[in-house]
Structure formats: structure tokens, C-alpha cells
KOLLUMNU-18281 format. One record per residue (C-alpha): residue in three letters; x, y, z. Coordinates in Angstrom, 2 decimals, always signed. Layout:
N
{ALA; {X; Y; Z}},
...
This chain:
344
{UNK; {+0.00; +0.00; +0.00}},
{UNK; {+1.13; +3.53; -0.87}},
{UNK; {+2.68; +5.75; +2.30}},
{UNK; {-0.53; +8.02; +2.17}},
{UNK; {-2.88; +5.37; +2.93}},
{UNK; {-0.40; +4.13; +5.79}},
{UNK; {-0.47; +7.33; +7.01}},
{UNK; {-3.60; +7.69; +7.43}},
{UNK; {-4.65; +4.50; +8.94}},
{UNK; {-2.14; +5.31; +10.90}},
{UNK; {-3.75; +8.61; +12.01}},
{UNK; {-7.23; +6.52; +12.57}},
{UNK; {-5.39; +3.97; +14.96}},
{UNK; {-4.49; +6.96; +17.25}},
{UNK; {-7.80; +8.95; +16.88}},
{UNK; {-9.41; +5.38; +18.08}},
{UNK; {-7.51; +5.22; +20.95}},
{UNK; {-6.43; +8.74; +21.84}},
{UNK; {-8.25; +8.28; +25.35}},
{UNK; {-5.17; +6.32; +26.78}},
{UNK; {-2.46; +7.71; +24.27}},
{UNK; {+0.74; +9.00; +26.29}},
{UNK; {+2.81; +12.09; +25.48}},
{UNK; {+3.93; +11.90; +22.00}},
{UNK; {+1.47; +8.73; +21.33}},
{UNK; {+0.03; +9.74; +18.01}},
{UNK; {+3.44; +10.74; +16.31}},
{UNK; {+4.96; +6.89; +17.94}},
{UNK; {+2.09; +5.51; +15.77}},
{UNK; {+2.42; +6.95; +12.95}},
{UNK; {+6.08; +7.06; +12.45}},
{UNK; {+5.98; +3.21; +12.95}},
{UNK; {+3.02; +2.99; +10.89}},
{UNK; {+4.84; +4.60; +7.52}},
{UNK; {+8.82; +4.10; +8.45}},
{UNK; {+9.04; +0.76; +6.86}},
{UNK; {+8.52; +2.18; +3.73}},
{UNK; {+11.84; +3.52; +3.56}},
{UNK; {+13.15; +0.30; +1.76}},
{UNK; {+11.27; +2.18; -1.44}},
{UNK; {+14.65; +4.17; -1.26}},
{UNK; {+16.22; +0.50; -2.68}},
{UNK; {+14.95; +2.12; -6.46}},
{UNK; {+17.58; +4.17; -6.70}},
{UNK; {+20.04; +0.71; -6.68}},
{UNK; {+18.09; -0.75; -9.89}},
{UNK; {+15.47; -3.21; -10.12}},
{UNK; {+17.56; -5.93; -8.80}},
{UNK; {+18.50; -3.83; -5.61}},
{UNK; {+14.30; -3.21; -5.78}},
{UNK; {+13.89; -7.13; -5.94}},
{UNK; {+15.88; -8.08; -2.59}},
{UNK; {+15.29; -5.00; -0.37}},
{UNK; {+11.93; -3.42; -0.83}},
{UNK; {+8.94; -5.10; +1.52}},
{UNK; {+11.79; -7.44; +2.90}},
{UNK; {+14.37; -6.80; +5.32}},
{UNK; {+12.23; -3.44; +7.46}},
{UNK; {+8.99; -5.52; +6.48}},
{UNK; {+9.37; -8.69; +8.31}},
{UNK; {+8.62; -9.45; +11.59}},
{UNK; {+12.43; -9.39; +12.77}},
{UNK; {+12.79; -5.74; +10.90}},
{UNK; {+10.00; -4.73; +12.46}},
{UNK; {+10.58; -5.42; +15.76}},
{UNK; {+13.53; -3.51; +15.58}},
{UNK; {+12.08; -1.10; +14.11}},
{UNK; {+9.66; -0.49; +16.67}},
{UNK; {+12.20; -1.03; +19.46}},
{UNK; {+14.32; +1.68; +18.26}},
{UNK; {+11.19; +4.37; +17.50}},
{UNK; {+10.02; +3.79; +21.10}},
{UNK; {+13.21; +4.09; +22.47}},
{UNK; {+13.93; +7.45; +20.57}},
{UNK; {+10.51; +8.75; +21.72}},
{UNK; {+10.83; +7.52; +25.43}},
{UNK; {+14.51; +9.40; +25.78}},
{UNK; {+12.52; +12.16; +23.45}},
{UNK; {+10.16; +12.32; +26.58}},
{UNK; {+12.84; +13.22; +29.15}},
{UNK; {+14.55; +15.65; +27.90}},
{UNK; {+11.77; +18.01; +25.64}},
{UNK; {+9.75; +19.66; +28.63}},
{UNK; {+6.19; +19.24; +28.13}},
{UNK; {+4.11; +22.38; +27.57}},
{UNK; {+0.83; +22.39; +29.43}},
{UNK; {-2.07; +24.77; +28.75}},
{UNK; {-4.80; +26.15; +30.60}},
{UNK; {-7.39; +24.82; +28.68}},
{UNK; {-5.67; +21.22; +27.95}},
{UNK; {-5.10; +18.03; +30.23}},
{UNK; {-1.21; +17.45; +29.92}},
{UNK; {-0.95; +13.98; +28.90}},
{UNK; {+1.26; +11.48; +30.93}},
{UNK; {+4.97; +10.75; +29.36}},
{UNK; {+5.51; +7.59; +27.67}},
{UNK; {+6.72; +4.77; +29.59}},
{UNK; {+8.79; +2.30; +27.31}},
{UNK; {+7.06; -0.77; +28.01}},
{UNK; {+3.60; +1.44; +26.82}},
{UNK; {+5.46; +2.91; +23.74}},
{UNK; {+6.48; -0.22; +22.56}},
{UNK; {+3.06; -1.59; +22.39}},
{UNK; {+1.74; +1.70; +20.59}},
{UNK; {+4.83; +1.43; +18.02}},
{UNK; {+3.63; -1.94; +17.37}},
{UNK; {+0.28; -1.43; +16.95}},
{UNK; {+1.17; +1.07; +14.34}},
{UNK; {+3.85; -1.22; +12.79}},
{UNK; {+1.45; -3.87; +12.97}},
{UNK; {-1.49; -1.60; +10.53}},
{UNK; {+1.62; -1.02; +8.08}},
{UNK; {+2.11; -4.74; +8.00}},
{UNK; {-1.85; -5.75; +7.36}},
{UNK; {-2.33; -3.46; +4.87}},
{UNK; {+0.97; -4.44; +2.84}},
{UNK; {-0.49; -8.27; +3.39}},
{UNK; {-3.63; -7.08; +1.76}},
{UNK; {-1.88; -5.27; -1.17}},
{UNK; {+0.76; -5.60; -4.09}},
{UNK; {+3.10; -8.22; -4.13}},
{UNK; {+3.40; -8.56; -0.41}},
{UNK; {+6.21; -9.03; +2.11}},
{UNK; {+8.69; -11.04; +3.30}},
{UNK; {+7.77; -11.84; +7.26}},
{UNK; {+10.59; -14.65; +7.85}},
{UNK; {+13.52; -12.69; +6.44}},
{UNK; {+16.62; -13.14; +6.75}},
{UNK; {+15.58; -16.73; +7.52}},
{UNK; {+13.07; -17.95; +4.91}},
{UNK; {+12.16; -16.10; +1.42}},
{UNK; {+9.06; -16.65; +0.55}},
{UNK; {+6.48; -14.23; +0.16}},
{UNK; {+3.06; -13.98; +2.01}},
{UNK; {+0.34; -12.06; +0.48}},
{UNK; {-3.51; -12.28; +0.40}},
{UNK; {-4.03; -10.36; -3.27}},
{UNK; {-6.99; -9.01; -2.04}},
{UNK; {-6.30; -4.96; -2.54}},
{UNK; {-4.35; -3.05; -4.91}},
{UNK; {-1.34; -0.63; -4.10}},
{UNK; {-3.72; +2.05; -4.24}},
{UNK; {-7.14; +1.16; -3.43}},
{UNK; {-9.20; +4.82; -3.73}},
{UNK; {-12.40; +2.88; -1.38}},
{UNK; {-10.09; +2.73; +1.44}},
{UNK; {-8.19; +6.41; +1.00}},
{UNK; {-11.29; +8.10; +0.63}},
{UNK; {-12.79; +6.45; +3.53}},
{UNK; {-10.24; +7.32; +5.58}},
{UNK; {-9.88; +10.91; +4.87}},
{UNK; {-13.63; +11.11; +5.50}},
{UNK; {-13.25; +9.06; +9.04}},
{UNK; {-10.68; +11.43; +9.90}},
{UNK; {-11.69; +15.22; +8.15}},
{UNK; {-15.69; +15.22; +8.79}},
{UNK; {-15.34; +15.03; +12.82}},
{UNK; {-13.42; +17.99; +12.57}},
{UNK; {-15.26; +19.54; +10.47}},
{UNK; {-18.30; +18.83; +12.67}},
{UNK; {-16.53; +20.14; +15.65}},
{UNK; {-15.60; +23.31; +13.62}},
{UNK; {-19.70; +23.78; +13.34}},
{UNK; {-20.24; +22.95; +16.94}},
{UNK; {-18.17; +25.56; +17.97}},
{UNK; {-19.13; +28.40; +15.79}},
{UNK; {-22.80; +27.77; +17.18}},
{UNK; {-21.36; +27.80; +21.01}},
{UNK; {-20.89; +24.82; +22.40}},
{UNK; {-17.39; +24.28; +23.06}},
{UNK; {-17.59; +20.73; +24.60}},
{UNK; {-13.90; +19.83; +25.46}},
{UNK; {-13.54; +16.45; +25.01}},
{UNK; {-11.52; +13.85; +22.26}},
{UNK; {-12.87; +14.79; +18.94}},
{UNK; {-13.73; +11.65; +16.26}},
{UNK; {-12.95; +8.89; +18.76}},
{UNK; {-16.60; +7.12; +17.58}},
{UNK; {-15.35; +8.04; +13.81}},
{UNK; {-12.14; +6.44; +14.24}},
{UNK; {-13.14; +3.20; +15.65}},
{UNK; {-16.48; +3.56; +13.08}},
{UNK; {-14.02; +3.89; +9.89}},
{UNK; {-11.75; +0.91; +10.93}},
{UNK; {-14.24; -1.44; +11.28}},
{UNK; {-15.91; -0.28; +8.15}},
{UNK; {-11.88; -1.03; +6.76}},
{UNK; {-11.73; -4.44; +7.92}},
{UNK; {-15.09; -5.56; +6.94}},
{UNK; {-14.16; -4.22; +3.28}},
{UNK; {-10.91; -5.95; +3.28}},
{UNK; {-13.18; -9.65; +4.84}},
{UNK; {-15.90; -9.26; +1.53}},
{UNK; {-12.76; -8.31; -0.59}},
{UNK; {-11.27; -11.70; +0.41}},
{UNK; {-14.63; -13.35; +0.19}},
{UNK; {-15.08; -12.54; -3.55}},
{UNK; {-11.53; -13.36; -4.28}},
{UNK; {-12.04; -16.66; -3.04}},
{UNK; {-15.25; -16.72; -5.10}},
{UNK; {-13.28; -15.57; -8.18}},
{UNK; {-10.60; -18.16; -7.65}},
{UNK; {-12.85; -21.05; -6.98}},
{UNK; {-14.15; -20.40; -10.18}},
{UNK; {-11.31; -20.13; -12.24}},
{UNK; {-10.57; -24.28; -10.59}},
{UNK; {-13.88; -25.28; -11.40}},
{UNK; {-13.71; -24.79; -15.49}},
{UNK; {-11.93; -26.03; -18.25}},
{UNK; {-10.22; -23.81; -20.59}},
{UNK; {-10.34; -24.37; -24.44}},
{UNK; {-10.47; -27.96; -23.34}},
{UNK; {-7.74; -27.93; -20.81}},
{UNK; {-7.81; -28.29; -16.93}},
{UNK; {-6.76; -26.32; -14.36}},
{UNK; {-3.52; -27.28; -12.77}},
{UNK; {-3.34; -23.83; -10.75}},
{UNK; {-4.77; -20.15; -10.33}},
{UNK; {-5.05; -16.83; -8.81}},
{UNK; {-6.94; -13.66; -8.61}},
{UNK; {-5.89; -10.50; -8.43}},
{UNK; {-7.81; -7.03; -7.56}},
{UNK; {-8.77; -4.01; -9.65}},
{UNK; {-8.91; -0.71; -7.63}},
{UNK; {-12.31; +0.22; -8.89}},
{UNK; {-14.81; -2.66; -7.79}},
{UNK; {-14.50; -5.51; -5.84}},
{UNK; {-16.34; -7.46; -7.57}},
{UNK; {-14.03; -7.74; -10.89}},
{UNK; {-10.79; -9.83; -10.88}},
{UNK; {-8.42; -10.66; -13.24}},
{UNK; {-7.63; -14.05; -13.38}},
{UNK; {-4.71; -16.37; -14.11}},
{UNK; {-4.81; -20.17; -14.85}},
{UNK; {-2.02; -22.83; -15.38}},
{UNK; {-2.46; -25.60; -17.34}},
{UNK; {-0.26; -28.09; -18.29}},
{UNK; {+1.02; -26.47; -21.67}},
{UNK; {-0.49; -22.70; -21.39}},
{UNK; {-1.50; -20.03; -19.29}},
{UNK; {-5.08; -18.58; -19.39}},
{UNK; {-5.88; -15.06; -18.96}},
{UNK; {-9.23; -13.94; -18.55}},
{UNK; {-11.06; -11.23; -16.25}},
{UNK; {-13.96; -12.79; -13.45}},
{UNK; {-17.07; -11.12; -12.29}},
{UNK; {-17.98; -12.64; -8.69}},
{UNK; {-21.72; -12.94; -9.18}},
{UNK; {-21.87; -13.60; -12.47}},
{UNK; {-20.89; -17.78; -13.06}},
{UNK; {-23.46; -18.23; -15.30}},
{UNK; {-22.18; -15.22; -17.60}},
{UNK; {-18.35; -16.79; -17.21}},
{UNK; {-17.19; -17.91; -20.26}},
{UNK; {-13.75; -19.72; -19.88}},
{UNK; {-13.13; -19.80; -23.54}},
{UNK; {-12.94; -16.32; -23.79}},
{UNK; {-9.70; -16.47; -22.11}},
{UNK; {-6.44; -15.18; -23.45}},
{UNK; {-4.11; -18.29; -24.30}},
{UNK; {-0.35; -17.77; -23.63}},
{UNK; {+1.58; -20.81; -24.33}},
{UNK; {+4.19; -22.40; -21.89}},
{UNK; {+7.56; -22.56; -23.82}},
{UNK; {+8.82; -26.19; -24.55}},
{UNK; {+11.63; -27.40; -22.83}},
{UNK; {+15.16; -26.76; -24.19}},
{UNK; {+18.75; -26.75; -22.99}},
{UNK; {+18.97; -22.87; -23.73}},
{UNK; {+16.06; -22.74; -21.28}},
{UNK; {+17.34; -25.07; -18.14}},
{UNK; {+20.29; -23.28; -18.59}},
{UNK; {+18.82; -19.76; -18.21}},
{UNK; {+16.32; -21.34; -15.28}},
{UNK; {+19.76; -22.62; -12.98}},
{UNK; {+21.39; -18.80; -13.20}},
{UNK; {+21.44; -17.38; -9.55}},
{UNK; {+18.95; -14.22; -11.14}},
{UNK; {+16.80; -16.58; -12.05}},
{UNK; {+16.48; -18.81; -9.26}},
{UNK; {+15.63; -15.63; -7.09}},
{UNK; {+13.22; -13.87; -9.78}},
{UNK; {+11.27; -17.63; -9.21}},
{UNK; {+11.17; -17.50; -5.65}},
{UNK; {+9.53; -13.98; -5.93}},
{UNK; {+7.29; -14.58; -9.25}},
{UNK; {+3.76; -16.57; -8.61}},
{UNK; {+2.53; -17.46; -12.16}},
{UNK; {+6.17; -17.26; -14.18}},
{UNK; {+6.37; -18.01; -17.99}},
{UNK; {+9.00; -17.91; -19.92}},
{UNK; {+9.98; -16.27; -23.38}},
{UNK; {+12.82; -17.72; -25.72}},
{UNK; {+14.24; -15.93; -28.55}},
{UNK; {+17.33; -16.22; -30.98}},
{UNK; {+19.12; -13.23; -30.93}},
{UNK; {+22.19; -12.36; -33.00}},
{UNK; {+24.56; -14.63; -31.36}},
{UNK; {+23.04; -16.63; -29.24}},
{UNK; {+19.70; -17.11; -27.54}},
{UNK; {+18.02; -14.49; -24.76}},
{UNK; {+15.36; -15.90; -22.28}},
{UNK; {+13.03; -13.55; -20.07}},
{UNK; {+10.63; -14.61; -17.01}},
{UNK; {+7.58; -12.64; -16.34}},
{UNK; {+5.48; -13.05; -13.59}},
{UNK; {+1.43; -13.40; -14.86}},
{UNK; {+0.18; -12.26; -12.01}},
{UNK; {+0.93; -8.46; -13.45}},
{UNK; {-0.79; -7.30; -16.44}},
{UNK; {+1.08; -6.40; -19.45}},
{UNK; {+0.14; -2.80; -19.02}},
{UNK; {+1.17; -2.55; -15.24}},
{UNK; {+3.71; +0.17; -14.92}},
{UNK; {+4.42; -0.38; -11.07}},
{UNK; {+7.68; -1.05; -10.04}},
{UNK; {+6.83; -4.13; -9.08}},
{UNK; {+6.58; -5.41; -12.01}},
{UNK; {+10.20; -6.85; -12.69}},
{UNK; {+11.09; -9.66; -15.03}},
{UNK; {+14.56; -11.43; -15.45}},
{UNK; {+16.38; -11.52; -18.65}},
{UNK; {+19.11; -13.85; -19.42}},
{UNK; {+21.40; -13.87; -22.72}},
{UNK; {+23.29; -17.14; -23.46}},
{UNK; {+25.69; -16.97; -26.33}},
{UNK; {+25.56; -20.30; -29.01}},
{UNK; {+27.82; -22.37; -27.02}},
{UNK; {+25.44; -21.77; -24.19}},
{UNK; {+27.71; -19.64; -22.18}},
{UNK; {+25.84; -17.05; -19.93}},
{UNK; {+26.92; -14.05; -21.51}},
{UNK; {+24.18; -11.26; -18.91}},
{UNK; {+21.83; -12.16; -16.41}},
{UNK; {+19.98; -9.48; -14.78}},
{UNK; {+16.38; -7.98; -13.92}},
{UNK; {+14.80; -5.33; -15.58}},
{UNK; {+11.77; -2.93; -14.50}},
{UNK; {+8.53; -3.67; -17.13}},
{UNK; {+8.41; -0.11; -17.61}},
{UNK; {+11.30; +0.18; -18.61}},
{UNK; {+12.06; +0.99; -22.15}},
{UNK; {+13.62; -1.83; -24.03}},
{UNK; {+17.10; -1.79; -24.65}},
């Protein structure tokens, strides 16, 4: 998920709970809430840099821990020496203890790492240990249903308050605490029918045949408009089908309107490309990968994609791996490239 949206859920979390927040509480939130996103930095190394550092090493649960060690600690010590400032009209809040800020960090480190779940390609929660990748594919990088909810949950309390006061009654008390706790709910139910459908969607995709073919494998992934629309991916055992699902709508779902790309056969140009080390980590990262092969001048180049992106998709994370071989087979470049990229 973009930083906005972090931010702002991030802002919600505190607004919900703002009633027992310490000295400082809201800004612990938040920074935990958006600082793993600094691994988006990693771009300026290249797509392969991109590839092994963004939503890894500060988005797992090891990173993260430290991460939110290290902002309550700097807020705690932050505490104790910044004097706090009280006002007539305002209840001075209580300074943080550690033990306290490290639960609020987490909680806001925790909203960073359920939304990136939800969202794009997902993160890497046992690094350094394990690779894989967990996601749930169940919300784009940008999802406008959630960002404009959000702004609302947060902006109309205060605007209500605004009114409240101009007509005199000046009430002192936590403003958009209800709204808060309201607009997360409201969040997490989207995100539970979001995962509903997609299980719907992908259920459906299993239960067809396509031009003939069965199913060996599939997936679904979000638009950011609707819900209810999901573009699909199917393996079978010599292709991969391509073809958009409307949860709702079996009886309209015609599998043979799916867009046929075919599997590449097997060749030793191919396995050879497939052992290189940029390979074997572009696999470990790519969840429907096929495979081009083409001659080129003097020798053969091979590229992975990853289905699970459309070919439009101009997000950075949408990085295939190209190898070039020359005729004796030789590895001559291995490397990754970003989709948008212009071709070389």
C-alpha cells in the first residue's frame, strides 16, 4: 500500500484510541506505521536492488521489531529531555513509559504490515531466515475505497466540531474517537468481503476447463475500482489462461474467452537460463512465471515474467529477469529489468 494510505490509517489507529495515548502517542504511531517504507529508497540501486530489499528486510517481523524497538526508544529518551508544555485549557498527557510505547509502536507497525499483506506483491515476514512471500491479493497498491474512507473518518469530525463551535458549544472532550473506531471497522469488513469474492473468483477459475484444458493452478488478483471484478490467471499443463472474473456472475463466465499464452517447450537454452542465480531468485519472488525464448544475433536471450501483473502494469513491481546465453550456451548477462522500462 502507498505511504498516504499508511499514514492515514495510521492517524485513525491513534484517533481510536487517543483516550489512553501518552505524550507523544500519536506521532509513535504513525512514524511506525509509515517508516518501513523507507526500503522504497532500494529504487535508486536498480530493479535488482528493488527485488531483494523493498517489503523485505524493514517488512518482516524481525525488521520490524527492531524497528519499533528503536522508535520507542527514541521517543521515550525524546520524553525526558523536551519539557512538556501544558495549557490552561488542555489536560497534559502522561509521558511515555517504554514498556507502553512499545506496544503503541507496534500497533502502528502492525497496521503497516496488514495493509501491505492485503496489497501488491506482499512481504517477506521470515527474512533473513526464509524467502518466501506472504500475500492475500486481495487490494491493490492504491485502493481509492479505502483512501477516501479514511480521509472522510478522519476530516468530517473535525469539520463537525468546527460547526459545533461556531454555534457555542465548546464541549472539550476527544474529537472523532466514535469516527475512528467507526471507519476501521468499516476497513476491515471491506478488506473480509474483498477476500470473500476473491475466493469466489478463484474457486471459479478451478472449477472450469479452458479451451479444453484443466486447471492445474490459479489466482486472482484485484482491480482498484470494484471488488467485484478480478483478473484471473490459470495454469495448465502447456499454457496459461488469462481472462477477467465477475464474482456474481458464473453463469455469464465464459472460460473460452480467455487469453491463451503458451508455456515454452523445454530446451537446454532454457534449463540453462532457469539454474542462473537471477533466475532462481526472480522464481522464488514470481507466482505465475512463464518464460519467453528468442534467438538473438549470437546466441539465444530468455526472459521470465510473472502473470500475475498485467502487461500494461507500470508499477515497479513489475520486474522480469532476462538472461542472454551466447551459441555455445555460455551465460553471456543475467539481470532484472523494470517492465516499464524501455527496451534496450
Amino acid at each position: 500500500m502507498e505511504p498516504v494510505t499508511h499514514a492515514l490509517m495510521s492517524l485513525a489507529i491513534a484517533r481510536a484510541a487517543q483516550k489512553r495515548l501518552p505524550r507523544f502517542g500519536t506521532a509513535m504511531i504513525v512514524a511506525a506505521g509509515v517508516v518501513a517504507d523507507l526500503d522504497f529508497v532500494s529504487y535508486i540501486s536498480g530493479p535488482g536492488g528493488f527485488l531483494r530489499f523493498h517489503r523485505t528486510v524493514l517488512h518482516s517481523l524481525l525488521g520490524t521489531a527492531l524497528m519499533v524497538c528503536a522508535i520507542a526508544w527514541a521517543f521515550f529518551v525524546a520524553a525526558k529531555k523536551i519539557p512538556a508544555k501544558p495549557t490552561p485549557a488542555s489536560k497534559l498527557s502522561p509521558p511515555p513509559q517504554f514498556n507502553a510505547a512499545i506496544i503503541f509502536c507496534a500497533i502502528g507497525a502492525a497496521g503497516h504490515l496488514l495493509l501491505d499483506l492485503a496489497s501488491g506483491v506482499g512481504v517477506q515476514l521470515l527474512w533473513p531466515f526464509h524467502s518466501e512471500w506472504f500475500a492475500w491479493d486481495i487490494l491493490t497498491n492504491l485502493d481509492p475505497w479505502i483512501l477516501v474512507g479514511l480521509i472522510a473518518g478522519l476530516l468530517l469530525p473535525l469539520l463537525f466540531r468546527l460547526i459545533s463551535d461556531e454555534i457555542g458549544d465548546r464541549k472539550k472532550k476527544p474529537t472523532g474517537v466514535a469516527a475512528a473506531i467507526v471507519t476501521l471497522s468499516l476497513l476491515f469488513a471491506y478488506m473480509g468481503v474483498r477476500a470473500a469474492f476473491r475466493g469466489q473468483a478463484t474457486a471459479l477459475l478451478l472449477s472450469r476447463e479452458f479451451h479444453k484444458r484443466e486447471p492445474l493452478s490459479a489466482g486472482s488478483f484485484p482491480y482498484s475500482t470494484t471488488p467485484f471484478e478480478w483478473r484471473g490467471v490459470v495454469m495448465t499443463d502447456n499454457t496459461a489462461e488469462l481472462v477477467d472474473v465477475s464474482t456474481g456472475a458464473e453463469k455469464d463466465f465464459d472460460p473460452d474467452r480467455s487469453i491463451t499464452r503458451y508455456k515454452p517447450d523445454g530446451s537446454p537454452a532454457l534449463e540453462k537460463a532457469q539454474s542462473t542465480a537471477a533466475a532462481e531468485q526472480f522464481l522464488k519472488y514470481a507466482r505465475f512465471p512463464i518464460a519467453n525464448e528468442a534467438r538473438i544475433e549470437d546466441g539465444y536471450r530468455i526472459e521470465i515474467r510473472d502473470l500475475r501483473f498485467a502487461p500494461d502494469d507500470s508499477g515497479l513491481d513489475n520486474i522480469f529477469v532476462r538472461v542472454d546465453l551466447d551459441s555455445s550456451l555460455r551465460v553471456t548477462s543475467q539481470g532484472f529489468r523494470f517492465a516499464s522500462s524501455p527496451a534496450p
